[in-house]
C-alpha positions as CSV (number, residue, x, y, z in Angstrom):
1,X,-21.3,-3.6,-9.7
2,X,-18.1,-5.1,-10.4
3,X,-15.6,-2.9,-11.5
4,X,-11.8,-4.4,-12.8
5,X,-9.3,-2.0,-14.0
6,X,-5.9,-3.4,-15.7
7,X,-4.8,0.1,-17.7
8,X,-2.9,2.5,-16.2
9,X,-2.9,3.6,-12.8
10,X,-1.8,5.8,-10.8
11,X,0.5,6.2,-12.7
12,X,1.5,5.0,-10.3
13,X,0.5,4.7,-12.3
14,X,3.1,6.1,-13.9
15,X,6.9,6.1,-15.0
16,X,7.1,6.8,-18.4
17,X,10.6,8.9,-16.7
18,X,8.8,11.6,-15.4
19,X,8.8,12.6,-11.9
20,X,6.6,10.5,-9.3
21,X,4.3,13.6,-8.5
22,X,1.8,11.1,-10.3
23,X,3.6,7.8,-10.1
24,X,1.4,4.6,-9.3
25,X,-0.8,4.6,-5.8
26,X,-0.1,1.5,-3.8
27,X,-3.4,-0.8,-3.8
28,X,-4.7,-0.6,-7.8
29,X,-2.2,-0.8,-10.6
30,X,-1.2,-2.6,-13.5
31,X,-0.9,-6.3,-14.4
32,X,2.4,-5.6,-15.6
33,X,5.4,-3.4,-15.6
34,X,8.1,-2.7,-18.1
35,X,11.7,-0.9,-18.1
36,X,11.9,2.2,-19.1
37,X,14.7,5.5,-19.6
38,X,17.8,2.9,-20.1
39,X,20.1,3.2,-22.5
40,X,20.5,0.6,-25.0
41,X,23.9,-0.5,-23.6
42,X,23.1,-0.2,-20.0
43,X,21.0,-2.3,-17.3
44,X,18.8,-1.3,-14.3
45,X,20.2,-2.7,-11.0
46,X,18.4,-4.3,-9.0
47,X,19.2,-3.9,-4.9
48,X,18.7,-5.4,-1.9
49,X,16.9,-2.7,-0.7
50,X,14.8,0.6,-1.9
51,X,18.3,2.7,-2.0
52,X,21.5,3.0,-3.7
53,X,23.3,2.5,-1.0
54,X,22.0,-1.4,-0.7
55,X,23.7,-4.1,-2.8
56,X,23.3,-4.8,-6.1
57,X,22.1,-8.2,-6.3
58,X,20.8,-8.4,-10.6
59,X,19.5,-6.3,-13.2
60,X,17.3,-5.8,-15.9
61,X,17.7,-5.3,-19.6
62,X,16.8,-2.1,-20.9
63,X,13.9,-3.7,-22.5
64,X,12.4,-5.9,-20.1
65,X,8.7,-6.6,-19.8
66,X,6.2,-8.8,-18.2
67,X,7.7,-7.4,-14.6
68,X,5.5,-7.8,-11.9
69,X,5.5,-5.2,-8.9
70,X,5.3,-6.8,-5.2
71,X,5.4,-3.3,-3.6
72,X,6.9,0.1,-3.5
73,X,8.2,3.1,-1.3
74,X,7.2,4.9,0.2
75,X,3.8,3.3,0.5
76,X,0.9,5.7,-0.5
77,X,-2.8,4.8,-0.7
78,X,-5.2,6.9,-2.4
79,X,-6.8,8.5,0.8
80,X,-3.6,9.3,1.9
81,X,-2.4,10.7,-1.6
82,X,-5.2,13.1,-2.2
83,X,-4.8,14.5,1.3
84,X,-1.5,15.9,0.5
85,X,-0.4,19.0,-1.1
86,X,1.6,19.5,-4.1
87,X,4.3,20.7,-2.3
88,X,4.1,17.7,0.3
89,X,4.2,15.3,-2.6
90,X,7.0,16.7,-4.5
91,X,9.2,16.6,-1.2
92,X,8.6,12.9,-0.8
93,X,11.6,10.6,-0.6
94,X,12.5,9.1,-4.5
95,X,10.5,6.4,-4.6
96,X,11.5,2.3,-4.7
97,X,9.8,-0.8,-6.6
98,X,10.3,-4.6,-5.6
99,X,9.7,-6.0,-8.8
100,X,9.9,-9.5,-9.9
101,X,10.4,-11.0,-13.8
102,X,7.8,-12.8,-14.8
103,X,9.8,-16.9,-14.9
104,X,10.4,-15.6,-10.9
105,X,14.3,-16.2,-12.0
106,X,14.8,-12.1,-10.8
107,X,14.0,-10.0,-8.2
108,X,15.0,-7.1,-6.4
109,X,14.6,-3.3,-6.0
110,X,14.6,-0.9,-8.5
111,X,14.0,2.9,-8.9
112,X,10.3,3.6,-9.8
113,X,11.3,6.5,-12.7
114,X,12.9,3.6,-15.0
115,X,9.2,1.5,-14.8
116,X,6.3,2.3,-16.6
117,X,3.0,0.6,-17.3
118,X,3.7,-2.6,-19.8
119,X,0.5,-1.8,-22.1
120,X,1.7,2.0,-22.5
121,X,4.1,2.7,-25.4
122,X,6.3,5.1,-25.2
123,X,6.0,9.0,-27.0
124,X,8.6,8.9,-29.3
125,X,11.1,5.8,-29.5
126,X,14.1,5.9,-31.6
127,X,14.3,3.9,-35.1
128,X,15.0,0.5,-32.7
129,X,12.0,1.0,-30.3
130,X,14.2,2.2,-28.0
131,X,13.2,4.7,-25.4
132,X,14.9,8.0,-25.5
133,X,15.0,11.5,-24.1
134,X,12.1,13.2,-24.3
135,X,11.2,17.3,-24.4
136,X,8.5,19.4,-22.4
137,X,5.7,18.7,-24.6
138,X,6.3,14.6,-24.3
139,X,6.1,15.0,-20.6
140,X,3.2,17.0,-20.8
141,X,1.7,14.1,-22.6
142,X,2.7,11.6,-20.3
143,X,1.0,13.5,-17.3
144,X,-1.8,13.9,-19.3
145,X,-2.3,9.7,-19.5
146,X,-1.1,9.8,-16.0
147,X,-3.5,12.2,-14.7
148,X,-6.1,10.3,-16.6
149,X,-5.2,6.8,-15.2
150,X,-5.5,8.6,-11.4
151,X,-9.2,9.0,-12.0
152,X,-9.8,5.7,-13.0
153,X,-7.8,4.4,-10.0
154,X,-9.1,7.3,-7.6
155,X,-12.8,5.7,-8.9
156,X,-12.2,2.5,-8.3
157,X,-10.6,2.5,-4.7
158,X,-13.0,5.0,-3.1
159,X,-14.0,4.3,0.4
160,X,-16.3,7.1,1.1
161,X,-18.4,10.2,-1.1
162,X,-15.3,12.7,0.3
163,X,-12.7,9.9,-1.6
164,X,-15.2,10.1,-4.8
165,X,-13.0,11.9,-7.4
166,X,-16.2,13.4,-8.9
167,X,-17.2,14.9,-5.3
168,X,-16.3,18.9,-4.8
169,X,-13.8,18.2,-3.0
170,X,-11.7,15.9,-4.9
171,X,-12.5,16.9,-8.9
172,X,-10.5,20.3,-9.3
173,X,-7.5,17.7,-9.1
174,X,-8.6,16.4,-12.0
175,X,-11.1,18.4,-13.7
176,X,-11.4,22.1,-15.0
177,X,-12.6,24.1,-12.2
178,X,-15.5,25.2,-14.0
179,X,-16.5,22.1,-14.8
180,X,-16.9,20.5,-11.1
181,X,-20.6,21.9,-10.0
182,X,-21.8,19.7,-13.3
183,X,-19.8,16.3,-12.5
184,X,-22.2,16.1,-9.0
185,X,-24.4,12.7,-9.4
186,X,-21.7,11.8,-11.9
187,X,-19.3,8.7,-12.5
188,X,-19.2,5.5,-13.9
189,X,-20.9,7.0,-16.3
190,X,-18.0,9.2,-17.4
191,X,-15.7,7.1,-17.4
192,X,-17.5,3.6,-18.9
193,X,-20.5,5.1,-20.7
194,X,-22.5,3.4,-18.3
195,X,-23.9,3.1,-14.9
196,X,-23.0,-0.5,-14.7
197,X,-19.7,-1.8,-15.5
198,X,-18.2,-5.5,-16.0
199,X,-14.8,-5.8,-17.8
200,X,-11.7,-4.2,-17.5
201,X,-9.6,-1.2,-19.3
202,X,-7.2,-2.7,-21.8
203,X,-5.1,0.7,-22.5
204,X,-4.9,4.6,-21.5
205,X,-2.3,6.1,-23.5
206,X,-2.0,9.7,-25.3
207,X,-4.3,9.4,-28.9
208,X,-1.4,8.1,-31.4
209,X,-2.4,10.1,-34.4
210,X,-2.4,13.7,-32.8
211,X,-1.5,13.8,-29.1
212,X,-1.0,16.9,-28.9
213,X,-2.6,20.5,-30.8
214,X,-2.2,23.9,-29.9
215,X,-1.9,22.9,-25.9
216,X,-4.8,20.6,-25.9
217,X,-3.6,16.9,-25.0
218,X,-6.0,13.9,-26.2
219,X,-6.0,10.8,-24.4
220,X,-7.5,7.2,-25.0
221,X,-8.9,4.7,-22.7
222,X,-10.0,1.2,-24.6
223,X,-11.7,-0.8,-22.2
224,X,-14.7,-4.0,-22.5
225,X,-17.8,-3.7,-20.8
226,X,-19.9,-7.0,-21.1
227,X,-17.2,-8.2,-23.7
228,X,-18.0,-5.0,-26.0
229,X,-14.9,-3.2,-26.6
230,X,-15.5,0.5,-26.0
231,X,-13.4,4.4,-25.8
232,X,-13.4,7.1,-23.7
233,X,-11.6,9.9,-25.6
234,X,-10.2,12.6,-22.6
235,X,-9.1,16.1,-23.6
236,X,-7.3,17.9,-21.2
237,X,-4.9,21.6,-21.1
238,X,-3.8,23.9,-18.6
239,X,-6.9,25.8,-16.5
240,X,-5.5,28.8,-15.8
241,X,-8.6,29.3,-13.2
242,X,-6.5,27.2,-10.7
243,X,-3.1,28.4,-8.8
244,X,-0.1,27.2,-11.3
245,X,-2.2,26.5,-14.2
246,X,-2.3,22.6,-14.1
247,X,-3.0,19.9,-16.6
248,X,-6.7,19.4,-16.0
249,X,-9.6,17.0,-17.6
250,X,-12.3,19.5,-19.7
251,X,-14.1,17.4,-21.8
252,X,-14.7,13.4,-21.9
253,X,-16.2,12.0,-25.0
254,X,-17.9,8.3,-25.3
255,X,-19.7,7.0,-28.3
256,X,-19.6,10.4,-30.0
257,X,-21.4,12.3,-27.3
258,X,-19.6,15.0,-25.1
259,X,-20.2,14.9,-21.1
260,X,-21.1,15.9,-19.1
């Protein structure tokens, strides 16, 4: 089975300037990166090194695309990731980007909170297309599309049954709690309507039309699979059945059918 993912990751995918609880995981991400959170009249420095205490050596225009990410810190892989608590990850340093434009005329370090995934748009741009401060319910959102481009990620870079996302261990991270004796057997399946999978996701990004109704968040992911274009439509809200009431997955829909 070959599997190739170009829509969000980890979120890291993820970022979108939201905290980096659910930024991108080092190893799977997008093809490209974009600026985000800057002011019209303002540029994102780029450094010498992941701090702002290194030198400023360029910058970036507030609306600068096409970026390509060489690496980040700290450096976080997906075993490592899911092994750590949320308190553990929300105590990690501020993390860092190397990023490079895509003529290779600029490069340098940058703060991951200003980047987000190119092929994501953002909630709720002002009447120039330009990005600006967004409210509780838009960050919801955005962690909804994150959380959503983890699983796909998570998927795709498992190394064992205990790194499957769909395995007991790893699904209340993702799923409703309810919900994770029924994803056992499950996978590709969920997330590509099929068991085999050749192409690649083209966007994950909150449903334009209606986000977001009476707490339940709805989240697209347009991907090919043998050069048919395809959705998986992702619903998600708070499960109050887990500590802290988290965003979690609780229905996945594909060619009109409901699964699990």
């Amino acid at each position: 089975m070959r599997r190739l993912m170009t829509g969000l990751a980890l979120s890291c995918a993820a970022v979108l300037a939201a905290p980096m609880a659910r930024a991108e995981i080092d190893g799977h991400g997008p093809d490209a990166w974009r600026v985000t959170g800057v002011a019209r009249d303002d540029v994102l420095n780029m450094r010498m090194g992941p701090g702002t205490e290194y030198l400023v050596i360029d910058s970036l225009p507030p609306d600068a695309r096409g970026l390509e990410q060489i690496t980040c810190v700290p450096l976080l892989i997906p075993s490592i990731y899911h092994r750590l608590t949320d308190a553990q990850r929300e105590n990690l340093p501020p993390r860092w980007c190397l990023m490079r434009s895509s003529d290779f005329s600029k490069a340098g370090w940058v703060a991951q909170r200003f980047l987000m995934e190119d092929g994501l748009e953002e909630i709720h741009p002002d009447a120039d297309g330009a990005a600006v401060e967004t409210g509780p319910g838009d960050t919801m959102i955005n962690d909804a599309a994150r959380l959503v481009g983890d699983l796909y990620a998570a998927f795709e870079t498992q190394r064992s049954a205990v790194e499957n996302p769909f395995g007991p261990t790893l699904a209340p991270d993702y799923f409703f709690a309810g919900m994770v004796p029924e994803l056992a057997g499950h996978g590709a399946d969920l997330l590509y309507g099929a068991q085999d999978f050749q192409g690649e996701i083209t966007r994950i990004a909150p449903d334009p039309d209606q986000p977001m109704l009476q707490g339940m968040i709805t989240v697209n992911v347009d991907f090919t699979n043998f050069g048919q274009p395809n959705r998986a439509i992702f619903r998600l809200r708070a499960d109050s059945a887990q500590p802290g009431a988290p965003l979690r997955i609780f229905d996945i829909e594909i060619n009109g059918q409901s699964l699990p």
